[in-house]
N, C-alpha and C positions, 0 to 999 in steps of 0.2 A: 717796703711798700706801706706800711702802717704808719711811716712819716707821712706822706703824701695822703694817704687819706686820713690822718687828724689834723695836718693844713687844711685843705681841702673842705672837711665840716666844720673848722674854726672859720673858715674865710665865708662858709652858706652864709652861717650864722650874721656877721658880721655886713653882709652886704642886703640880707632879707630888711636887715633893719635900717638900711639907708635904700632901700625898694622902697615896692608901694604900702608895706605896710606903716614905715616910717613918713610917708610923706615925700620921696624921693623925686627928683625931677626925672617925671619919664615925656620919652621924646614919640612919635611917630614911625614907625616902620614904610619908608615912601614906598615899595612894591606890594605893602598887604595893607590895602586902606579898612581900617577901623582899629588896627594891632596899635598898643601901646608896648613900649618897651622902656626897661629900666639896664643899664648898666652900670656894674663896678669894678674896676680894677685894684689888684692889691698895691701895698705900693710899691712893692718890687716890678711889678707891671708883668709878674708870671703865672698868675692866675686872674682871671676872666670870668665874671657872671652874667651871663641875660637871662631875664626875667620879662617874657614878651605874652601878652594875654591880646582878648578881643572880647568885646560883650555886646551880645545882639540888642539892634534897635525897634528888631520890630514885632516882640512878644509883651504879651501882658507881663509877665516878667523876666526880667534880662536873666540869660544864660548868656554865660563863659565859660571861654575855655585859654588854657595858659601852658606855657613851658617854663623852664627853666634849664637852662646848660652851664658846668663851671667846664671852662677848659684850662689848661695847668699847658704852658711852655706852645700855645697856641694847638692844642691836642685837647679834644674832646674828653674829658676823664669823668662825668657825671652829669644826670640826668631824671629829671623828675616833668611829668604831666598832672593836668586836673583840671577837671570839667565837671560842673553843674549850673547852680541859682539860687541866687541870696534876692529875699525883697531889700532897695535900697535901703532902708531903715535896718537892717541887721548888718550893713556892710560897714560902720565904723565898728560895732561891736565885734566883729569879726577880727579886725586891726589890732583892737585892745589883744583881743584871746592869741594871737600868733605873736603880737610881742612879746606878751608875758611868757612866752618860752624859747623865743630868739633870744632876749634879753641875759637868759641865763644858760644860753647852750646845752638846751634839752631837746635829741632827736624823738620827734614819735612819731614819725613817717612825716618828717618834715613839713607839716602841718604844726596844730597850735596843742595843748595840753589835753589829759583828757578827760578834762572836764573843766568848765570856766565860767564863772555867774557873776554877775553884776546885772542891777537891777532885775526889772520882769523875764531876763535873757538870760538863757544855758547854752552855753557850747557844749560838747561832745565830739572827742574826735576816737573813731573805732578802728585801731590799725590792722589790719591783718597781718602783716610781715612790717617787720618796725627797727631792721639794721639801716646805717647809712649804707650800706653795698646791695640791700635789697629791700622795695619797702612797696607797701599798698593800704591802702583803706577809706575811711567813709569818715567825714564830718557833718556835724548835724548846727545849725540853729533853732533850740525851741524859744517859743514863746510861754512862759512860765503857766500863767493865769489859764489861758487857753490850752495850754499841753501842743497848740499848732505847728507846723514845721515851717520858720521863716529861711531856708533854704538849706542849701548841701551841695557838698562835692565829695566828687568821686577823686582819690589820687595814686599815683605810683610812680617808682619810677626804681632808680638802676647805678651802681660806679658801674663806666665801661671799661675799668681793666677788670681783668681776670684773678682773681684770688687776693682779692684789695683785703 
Protein backbone atom coordinates (compact mmCIF):
# COMPACT_ATOMS: atom_id res chain seq x y z
CA UNK A 1 0.00 0.00 0.00
CA UNK A 2 2.87 2.49 0.78
CA UNK A 3 3.65 2.11 -3.12
CA UNK A 4 0.60 3.49 -4.16
CA UNK A 5 0.51 6.15 -1.82
CA UNK A 6 4.07 7.54 -2.68
CA UNK A 7 2.93 7.37 -6.45
CA UNK A 8 0.09 8.79 -5.70
CA UNK A 9 1.73 12.11 -3.69
CA UNK A 10 4.52 12.09 -6.33
CA UNK A 11 1.97 12.36 -9.05
CA UNK A 12 -0.27 15.42 -6.49
CA UNK A 13 2.82 16.97 -6.72
CA UNK A 14 3.57 16.79 -10.27
CA UNK A 15 0.27 17.54 -11.67
CA UNK A 16 -0.64 20.75 -8.88
CA UNK A 17 2.30 22.25 -10.98
CA UNK A 18 0.85 21.75 -14.39
CA UNK A 19 -2.68 23.03 -12.64
CA UNK A 20 -3.72 26.24 -12.00
CA UNK A 21 -0.85 27.11 -10.04
CA UNK A 22 1.50 26.48 -12.99
CA UNK A 23 -0.52 28.19 -15.53
CA UNK A 24 -2.23 24.94 -16.77
CA UNK A 25 -4.83 25.03 -19.45
CA UNK A 26 -8.19 24.68 -17.57
CA UNK A 27 -11.36 23.94 -19.43
CA UNK A 28 -15.10 24.53 -18.30
CA UNK A 29 -17.19 21.92 -16.49
CA UNK A 30 -20.42 22.18 -19.31
CA UNK A 31 -23.15 20.81 -16.26
CA UNK A 32 -21.75 23.49 -13.44
CA UNK A 33 -21.45 26.83 -15.05
CA UNK A 34 -18.77 29.07 -13.56
CA UNK A 35 -16.56 25.55 -12.45
CA UNK A 36 -13.03 25.67 -13.89
CA UNK A 37 -11.40 22.42 -14.20
CA UNK A 38 -7.70 21.31 -14.62
CA UNK A 39 -6.83 17.84 -15.60
CA UNK A 40 -3.70 15.48 -15.62
CA UNK A 41 -2.98 12.15 -16.50
CA UNK A 42 0.09 10.28 -15.65
CA UNK A 43 1.66 8.83 -18.52
CA UNK A 44 0.78 5.46 -17.79
CA UNK A 45 -2.65 6.79 -18.09
CA UNK A 46 -3.42 4.94 -14.40
CA UNK A 47 -3.59 7.78 -12.33
CA UNK A 48 -6.00 10.76 -12.83
CA UNK A 49 -6.13 14.25 -11.18
CA UNK A 50 -8.97 16.91 -11.22
CA UNK A 51 -8.62 19.97 -9.84
CA UNK A 52 -12.13 21.71 -10.44
CA UNK A 53 -12.92 25.10 -8.29
CA UNK A 54 -15.69 28.02 -8.95
CA UNK A 55 -15.27 31.74 -7.70
CA UNK A 56 -18.28 33.80 -7.08
CA UNK A 57 -19.08 36.96 -9.13
CA UNK A 58 -20.99 38.62 -7.28
CA UNK A 59 -19.34 39.75 -3.83
CA UNK A 60 -17.13 42.48 -3.15
CA UNK A 61 -14.61 39.91 -2.87
CA UNK A 62 -14.59 36.60 -4.86
CA UNK A 63 -14.95 33.55 -2.65
CA UNK A 64 -14.06 30.06 -3.80
CA UNK A 65 -14.38 26.98 -3.43
CA UNK A 66 -12.50 23.83 -5.05
CA UNK A 67 -11.75 20.05 -5.00
CA UNK A 68 -9.35 17.93 -5.98
CA UNK A 69 -9.72 14.02 -6.78
CA UNK A 70 -6.58 11.64 -7.95
CA UNK A 71 -7.95 8.35 -8.96
CA UNK A 72 -5.33 5.46 -9.38
CA UNK A 73 -6.78 2.35 -12.15
CA UNK A 74 -10.11 4.64 -12.60
CA UNK A 75 -10.83 4.29 -8.57
CA UNK A 76 -11.24 7.08 -6.57
CA UNK A 77 -8.10 6.69 -3.99
CA UNK A 78 -7.66 10.60 -2.64
CA UNK A 79 -9.28 13.59 -1.87
CA UNK A 80 -8.74 17.11 -0.81
CA UNK A 81 -11.46 20.30 -0.49
CA UNK A 82 -11.05 24.15 0.22
CA UNK A 83 -12.91 27.12 0.43
CA UNK A 84 -12.37 30.84 1.26
CA UNK A 85 -11.17 34.51 -0.40
CA UNK A 86 -8.16 35.93 -1.59
CA UNK A 87 -8.35 39.84 -2.80
CA UNK A 88 -7.22 39.45 -6.67
CA UNK A 89 -4.04 41.16 -5.89
CA UNK A 90 -2.84 38.40 -3.49
CA UNK A 91 -3.81 35.55 -5.93
CA UNK A 92 -0.59 35.48 -8.03
CA UNK A 93 1.27 35.61 -4.69
CA UNK A 94 -0.57 32.84 -3.55
CA UNK A 95 0.83 30.81 -6.89
CA UNK A 96 4.42 31.72 -6.23
CA UNK A 97 3.79 30.23 -2.17
CA UNK A 98 2.31 26.66 -3.45
CA UNK A 99 4.88 26.23 -6.00
CA UNK A 100 7.51 26.84 -3.98
CA UNK A 101 6.47 23.59 -2.19
CA UNK A 102 5.13 21.61 -5.17
CA UNK A 103 8.25 22.18 -6.75
CA UNK A 104 10.14 20.37 -4.06
CA UNK A 105 7.63 17.77 -2.85
CA UNK A 106 6.78 18.98 0.47
CA UNK A 107 3.33 17.85 1.96
CA UNK A 108 1.86 20.47 4.54
CA UNK A 109 -1.71 19.77 4.04
CA UNK A 110 -1.33 20.08 0.51
CA UNK A 111 -1.46 23.63 0.50
CA UNK A 112 1.85 25.91 0.24
CA UNK A 113 4.78 26.13 2.93
CA UNK A 114 4.41 27.62 6.24
CA UNK A 115 5.40 30.32 5.85
CA UNK A 116 6.45 32.44 2.48
CA UNK A 117 7.32 36.34 2.00
CA UNK A 118 8.23 38.05 -0.95
CA UNK A 119 7.78 41.59 -1.05
CA UNK A 120 5.03 43.55 1.28
CA UNK A 121 3.15 39.75 1.46
CA UNK A 122 3.37 36.68 3.94
CA UNK A 123 1.89 33.58 3.61
CA UNK A 124 1.06 31.26 6.26
CA UNK A 125 -0.18 28.06 6.05
CA UNK A 126 -1.49 26.56 9.76
CA UNK A 127 -2.12 22.77 9.35
CA UNK A 128 -3.97 21.00 11.83
CA UNK A 129 -3.55 17.31 10.63
CA UNK A 130 -0.64 17.49 7.97
CA UNK A 131 -0.28 13.38 6.60
CA UNK A 132 -1.11 12.79 2.95
CA UNK A 133 -3.75 10.10 4.33
CA UNK A 134 -5.14 12.80 6.55
CA UNK A 135 -4.86 16.37 6.60
CA UNK A 136 -6.72 20.01 7.49
CA UNK A 137 -5.90 23.48 8.05
CA UNK A 138 -6.03 27.28 7.49
CA UNK A 139 -3.86 29.57 5.05
CA UNK A 140 -3.39 32.99 5.59
CA UNK A 141 -2.36 36.08 3.28
CA UNK A 142 -1.01 39.10 5.11
CA UNK A 143 -0.37 42.19 4.09
CA UNK A 144 2.99 43.09 5.77
CA UNK A 145 2.81 46.99 6.32
CA UNK A 146 -0.82 46.88 7.38
CA UNK A 147 -0.66 43.45 9.40
CA UNK A 148 -4.38 43.14 7.13
CA UNK A 149 -5.67 39.79 6.00
CA UNK A 150 -5.67 39.84 1.96
CA UNK A 151 -7.50 36.46 2.13
CA UNK A 152 -7.64 32.65 3.35
CA UNK A 153 -8.75 29.24 2.99
CA UNK A 154 -9.98 26.83 4.82
CA UNK A 155 -8.60 22.96 3.61
CA UNK A 156 -8.79 19.16 4.08
CA UNK A 157 -9.17 16.43 2.82
CA UNK A 158 -8.54 12.27 3.00
CA UNK A 159 -6.65 8.92 1.02
CA UNK A 160 -9.95 6.79 0.40
CA UNK A 161 -8.21 3.52 1.07
CA UNK A 162 -8.00 2.28 4.48
CA UNK A 163 -4.79 2.12 6.29
CA UNK A 164 -2.79 3.79 3.12
Amino acid sequence: MHELRDATMAFFFEAMIQGWVGEGVETELPNLPGYKVFRHESADKRLVLVDSYCVSGKSRVPKSVGTTTIWWDDRPVWWMSYGGWYEKEAVPFLKQALLSVYKVGGFIGGRGPASFRDGHMIYVNRPEKCDFSSFKGHEEIIEIASGSTLGEHEYWGMSLIHNW
